[in-house]
C-alpha positions in Angstrom: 49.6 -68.0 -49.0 51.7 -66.2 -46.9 52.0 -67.6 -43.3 50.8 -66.0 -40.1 53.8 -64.7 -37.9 54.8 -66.4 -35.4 56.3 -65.5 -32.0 58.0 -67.3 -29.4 58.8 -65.7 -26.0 60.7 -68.4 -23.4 60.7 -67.0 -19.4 61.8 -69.1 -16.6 58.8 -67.9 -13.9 55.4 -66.6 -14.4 55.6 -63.1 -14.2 58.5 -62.5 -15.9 56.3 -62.6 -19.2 54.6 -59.7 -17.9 57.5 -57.8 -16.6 60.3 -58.6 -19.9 58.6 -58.0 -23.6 55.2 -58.1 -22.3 54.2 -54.3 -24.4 55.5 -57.0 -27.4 54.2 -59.6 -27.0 50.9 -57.8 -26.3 51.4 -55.2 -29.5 52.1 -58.5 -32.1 49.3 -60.3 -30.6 46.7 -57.1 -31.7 48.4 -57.0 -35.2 47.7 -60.9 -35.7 50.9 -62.2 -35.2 50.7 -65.8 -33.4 52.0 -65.4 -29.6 53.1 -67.8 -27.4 54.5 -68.1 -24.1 56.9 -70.2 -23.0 57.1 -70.9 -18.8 59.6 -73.1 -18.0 59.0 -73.5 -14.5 55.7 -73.5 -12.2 57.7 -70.5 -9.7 57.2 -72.7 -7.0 59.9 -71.6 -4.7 58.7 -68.0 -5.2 58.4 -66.0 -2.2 55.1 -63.6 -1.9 56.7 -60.1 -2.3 53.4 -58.1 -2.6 53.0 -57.3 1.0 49.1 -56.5 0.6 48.6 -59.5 -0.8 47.0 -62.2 1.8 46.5 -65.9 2.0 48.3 -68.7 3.2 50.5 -70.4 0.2 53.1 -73.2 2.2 54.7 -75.8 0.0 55.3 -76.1 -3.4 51.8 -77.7 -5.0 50.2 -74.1 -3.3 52.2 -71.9 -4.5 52.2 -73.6 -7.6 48.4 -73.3 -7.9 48.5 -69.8 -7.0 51.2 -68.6 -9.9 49.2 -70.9 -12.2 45.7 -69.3 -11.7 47.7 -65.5 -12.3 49.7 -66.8 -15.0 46.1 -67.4 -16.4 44.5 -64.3 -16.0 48.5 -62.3 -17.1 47.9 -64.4 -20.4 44.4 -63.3 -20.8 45.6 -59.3 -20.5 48.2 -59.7 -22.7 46.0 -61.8 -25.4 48.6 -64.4 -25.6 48.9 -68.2 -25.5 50.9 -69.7 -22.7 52.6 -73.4 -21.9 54.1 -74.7 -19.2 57.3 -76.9 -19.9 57.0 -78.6 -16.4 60.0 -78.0 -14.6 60.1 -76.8 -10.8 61.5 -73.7 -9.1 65.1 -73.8 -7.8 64.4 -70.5 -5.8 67.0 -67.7 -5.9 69.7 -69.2 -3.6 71.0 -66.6 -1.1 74.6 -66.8 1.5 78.2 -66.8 1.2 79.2 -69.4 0.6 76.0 -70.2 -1.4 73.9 -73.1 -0.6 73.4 -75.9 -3.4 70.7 -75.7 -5.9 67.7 -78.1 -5.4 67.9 -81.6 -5.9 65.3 -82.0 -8.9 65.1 -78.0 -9.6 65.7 -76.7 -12.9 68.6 -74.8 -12.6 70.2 -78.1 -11.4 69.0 -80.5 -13.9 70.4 -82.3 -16.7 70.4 -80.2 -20.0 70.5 -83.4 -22.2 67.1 -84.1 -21.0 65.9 -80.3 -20.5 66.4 -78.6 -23.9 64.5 -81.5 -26.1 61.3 -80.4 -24.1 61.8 -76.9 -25.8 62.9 -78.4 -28.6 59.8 -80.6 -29.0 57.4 -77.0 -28.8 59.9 -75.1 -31.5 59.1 -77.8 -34.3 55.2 -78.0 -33.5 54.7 -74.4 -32.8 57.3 -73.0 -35.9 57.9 -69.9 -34.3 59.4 -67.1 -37.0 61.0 -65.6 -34.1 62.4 -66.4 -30.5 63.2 -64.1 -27.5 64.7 -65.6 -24.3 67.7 -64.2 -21.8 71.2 -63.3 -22.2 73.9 -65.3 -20.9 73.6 -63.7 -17.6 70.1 -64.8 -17.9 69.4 -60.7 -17.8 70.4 -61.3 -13.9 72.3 -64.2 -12.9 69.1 -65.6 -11.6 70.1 -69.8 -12.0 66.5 -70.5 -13.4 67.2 -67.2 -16.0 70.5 -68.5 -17.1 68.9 -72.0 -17.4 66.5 -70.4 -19.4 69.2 -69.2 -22.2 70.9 -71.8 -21.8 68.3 -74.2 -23.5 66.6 -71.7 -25.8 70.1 -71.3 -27.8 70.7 -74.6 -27.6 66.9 -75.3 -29.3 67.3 -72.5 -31.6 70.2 -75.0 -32.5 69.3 -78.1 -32.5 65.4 -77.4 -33.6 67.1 -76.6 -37.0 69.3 -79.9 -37.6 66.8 -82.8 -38.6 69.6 -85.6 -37.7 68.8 -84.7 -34.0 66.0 -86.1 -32.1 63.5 -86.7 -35.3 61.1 -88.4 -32.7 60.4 -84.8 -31.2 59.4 -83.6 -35.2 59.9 -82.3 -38.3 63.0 -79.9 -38.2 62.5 -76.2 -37.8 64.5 -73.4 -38.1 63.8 -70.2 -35.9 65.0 -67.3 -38.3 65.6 -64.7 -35.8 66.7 -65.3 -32.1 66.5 -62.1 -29.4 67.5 -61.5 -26.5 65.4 -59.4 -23.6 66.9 -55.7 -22.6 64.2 -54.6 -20.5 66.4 -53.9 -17.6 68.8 -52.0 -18.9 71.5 -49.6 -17.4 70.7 -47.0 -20.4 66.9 -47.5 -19.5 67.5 -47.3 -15.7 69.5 -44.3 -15.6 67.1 -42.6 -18.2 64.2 -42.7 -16.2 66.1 -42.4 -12.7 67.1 -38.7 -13.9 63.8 -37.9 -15.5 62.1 -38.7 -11.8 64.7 -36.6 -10.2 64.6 -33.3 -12.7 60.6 -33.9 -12.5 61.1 -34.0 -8.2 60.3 -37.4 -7.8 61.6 -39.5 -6.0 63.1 -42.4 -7.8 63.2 -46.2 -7.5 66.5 -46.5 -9.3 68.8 -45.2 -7.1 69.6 -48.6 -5.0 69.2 -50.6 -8.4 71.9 -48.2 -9.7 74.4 -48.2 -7.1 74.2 -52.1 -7.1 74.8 -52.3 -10.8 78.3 -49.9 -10.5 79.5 -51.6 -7.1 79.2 -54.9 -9.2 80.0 -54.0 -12.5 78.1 -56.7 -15.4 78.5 -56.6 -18.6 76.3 -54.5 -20.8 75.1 -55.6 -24.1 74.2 -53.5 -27.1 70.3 -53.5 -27.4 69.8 -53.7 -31.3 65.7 -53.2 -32.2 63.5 -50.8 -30.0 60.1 -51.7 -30.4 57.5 -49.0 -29.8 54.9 -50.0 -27.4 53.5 -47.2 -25.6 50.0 -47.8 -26.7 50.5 -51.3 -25.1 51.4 -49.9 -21.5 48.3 -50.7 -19.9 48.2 -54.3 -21.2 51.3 -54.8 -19.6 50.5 -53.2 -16.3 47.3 -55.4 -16.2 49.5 -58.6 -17.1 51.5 -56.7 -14.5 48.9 -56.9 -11.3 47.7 -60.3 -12.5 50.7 -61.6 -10.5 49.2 -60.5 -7.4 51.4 -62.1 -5.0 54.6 -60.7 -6.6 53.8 -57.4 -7.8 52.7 -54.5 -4.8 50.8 -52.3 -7.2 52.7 -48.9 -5.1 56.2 -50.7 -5.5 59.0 -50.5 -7.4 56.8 -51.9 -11.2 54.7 -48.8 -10.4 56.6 -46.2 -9.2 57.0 -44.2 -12.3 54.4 -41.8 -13.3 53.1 -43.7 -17.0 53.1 -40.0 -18.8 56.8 -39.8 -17.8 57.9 -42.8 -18.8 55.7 -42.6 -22.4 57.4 -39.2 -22.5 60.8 -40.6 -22.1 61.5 -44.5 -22.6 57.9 -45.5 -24.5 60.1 -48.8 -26.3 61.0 -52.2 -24.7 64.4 -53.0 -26.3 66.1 -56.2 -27.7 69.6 -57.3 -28.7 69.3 -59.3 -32.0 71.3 -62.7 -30.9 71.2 -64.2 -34.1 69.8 -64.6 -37.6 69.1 -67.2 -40.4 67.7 -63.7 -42.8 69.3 -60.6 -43.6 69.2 -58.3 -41.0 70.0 -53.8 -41.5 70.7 -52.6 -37.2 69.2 -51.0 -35.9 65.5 -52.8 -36.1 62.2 -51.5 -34.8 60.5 -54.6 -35.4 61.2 -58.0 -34.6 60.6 -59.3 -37.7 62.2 -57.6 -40.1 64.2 -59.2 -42.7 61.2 -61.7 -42.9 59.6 -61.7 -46.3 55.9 -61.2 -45.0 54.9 -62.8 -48.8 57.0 -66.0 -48.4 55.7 -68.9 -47.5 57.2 -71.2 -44.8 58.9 -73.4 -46.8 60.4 -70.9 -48.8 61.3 -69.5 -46.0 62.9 -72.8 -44.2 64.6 -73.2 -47.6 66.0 -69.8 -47.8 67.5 -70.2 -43.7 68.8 -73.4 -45.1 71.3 -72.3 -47.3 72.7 -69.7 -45.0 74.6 -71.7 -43.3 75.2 -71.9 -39.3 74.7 -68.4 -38.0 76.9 -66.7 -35.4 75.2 -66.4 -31.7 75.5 -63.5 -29.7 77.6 -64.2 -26.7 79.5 -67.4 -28.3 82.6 -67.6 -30.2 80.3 -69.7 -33.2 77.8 -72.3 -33.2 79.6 -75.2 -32.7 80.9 -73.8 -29.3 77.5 -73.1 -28.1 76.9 -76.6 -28.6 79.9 -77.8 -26.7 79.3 -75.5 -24.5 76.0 -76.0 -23.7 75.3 -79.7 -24.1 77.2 -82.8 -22.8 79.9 -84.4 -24.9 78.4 -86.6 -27.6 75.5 -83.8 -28.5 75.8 -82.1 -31.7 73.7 -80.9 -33.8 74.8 -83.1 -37.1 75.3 -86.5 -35.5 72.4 -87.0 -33.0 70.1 -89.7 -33.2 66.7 -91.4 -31.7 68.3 -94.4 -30.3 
């Protein structure tokens, strides 16, 4: 019997399910795949940037109540599951020179004992496929680089069964994605559509930022139509009430605009265990919907370590990544 599809999407904050992929993740969830959301921190050191929104949230176990009680009702809108992976907040440090991370914070941590948390979830849940953040973490946010940083590492490791067998039975993750939602091509698209239509546009600042500091751009690789999954999102959207003003920048665009002239969320295909034809309009293509998961595990198997997106191979992700003495073929429960 064929096996249920399975999706696994891995954010550093609540909200940033409902503001990267959320239209996905929302869209497979109606068409029976199996969603699940992966929150690697509680967003504790989260500012409230909604300025309508009131209440008094000092200190880190408030805040962190508050973002857990929206992260509920986000998950509920988008008809997803969601699980937290317990780490805290290191905040968006700001200054020149910049100020150290947290002591305890996530971004700050110890990646030899962060990434077999995640690597614990891929081999229970099985996900088919994975999204997470770029190398730059989409913006060089510390907790969004974090966030890449162990999702490739347990797209990796979840595949070798020498590593970690305590955590479960190997698994390997045949499609890894990165998130393209805020793209420069997607930016500039809309920013000129507001301004022909004689709007005015929330781009502009965003825009002049990007070319006064120059990133790089990646190649988004599979668009995946979601227009008829707009309004899931915007709900997911105003769940986070004390992050997201509802007349700010999430809202600004007129939705018949924006159906009319960017209705996808985008991805760039980071890596691939099946055959893959670019570009993609669905994230899993390649995947024999007939095959069963072991035939499937067996067919990854024999194809070898597959190249990563942003990495000169596999093996120096790993060094890269992880601590001398952690790779993928000689790791052991001691």
């Amino acid at each position: 019997m064929a096996p249920q599809r399975r999706l696994m999407a891995v954010h550093a904050h609540p909200d940033d399910e409902s503001s990267k992929g959320a239209a996905t993740t929302a869209k497979y969830s109606d068409e029976s795949a199996e969603v699940l959301i992966v929150t690697c921190t509680g967003g504790e050191r989260g500012d409230v940037l909604n300025p309508t929104f009131t209440g008094d949230y000092k200190g880190l176990e408030a805040m962190r109540e508050l973002r857990q009680r929206e992260m509920a009702q986000a998950r509920e809108a988008l008809g997803v599951s969601q699980v937290w992976l317990g780490f805290v907040d290191s905040g968006l440090p700001e200054g020149d020179p910049l100020p150290p991370l947290p002591a305890g914070s996530f971004a700050a941590g110890d990646l030899a004992t962060e990434v077999p948390e995640l690597v614990r979830l891929v081999r229970s849940f099985r996900p088919h496929v994975m999204t997470t953040y770029d190398p730059m973490g989409g913006y060089p946010h510390p907790d969004h680089i974090r966030t890449h940083q162990i999702s490739v590492a347990a797209y990796i490791l979840a595949a070798h069964p020498d590593y970690r067998p305590d955590l479960g039975e190997a698994w390997s993750v045949l499609k890894l994605y990165y998130n393209h939602d805020f793209s420069i091509a997607r930016s500039l698209a809309l920013h000129e559509a507001m301004l022909d239509a004689g709007l005015e546009s929330p781009f502009g600042p965003w825009i002049d930022r990007r070319n006064e500091h120059p990133i790089l751009e990646r190649h988004a690789t599979t668009r995946i139509d979601v227009d008829p999954w707009r309004n899931r999102r915007d709900a997911a959207l105003r769940a986070h009430a004390s992050q997201i003003d509802p007349g700010g920048f999430f809202f600004a665009v007129p939705r018949e605009l924006e159906s009319q002239v960017w209705p996808w969320e985008e991805f760039e295909l980071a890596s691939t265990r099946v055959p893959a034809s670019i570009p993609e309009v669905d994230l899993f293509a390649g995947i024999d919907p007939e095959a069963s998961d072991a035939e499937l595990q067996a067919a990854a198997a024999g194809e070898g370590e597959p190249p990563i997106a942003g990495y000169e191979d596999t093996e120096s992700a790993i060094d890269f990544l992880l601590p001398a003495g952690i790779e993928p073929d000689n790791t052991t429960t001691n």
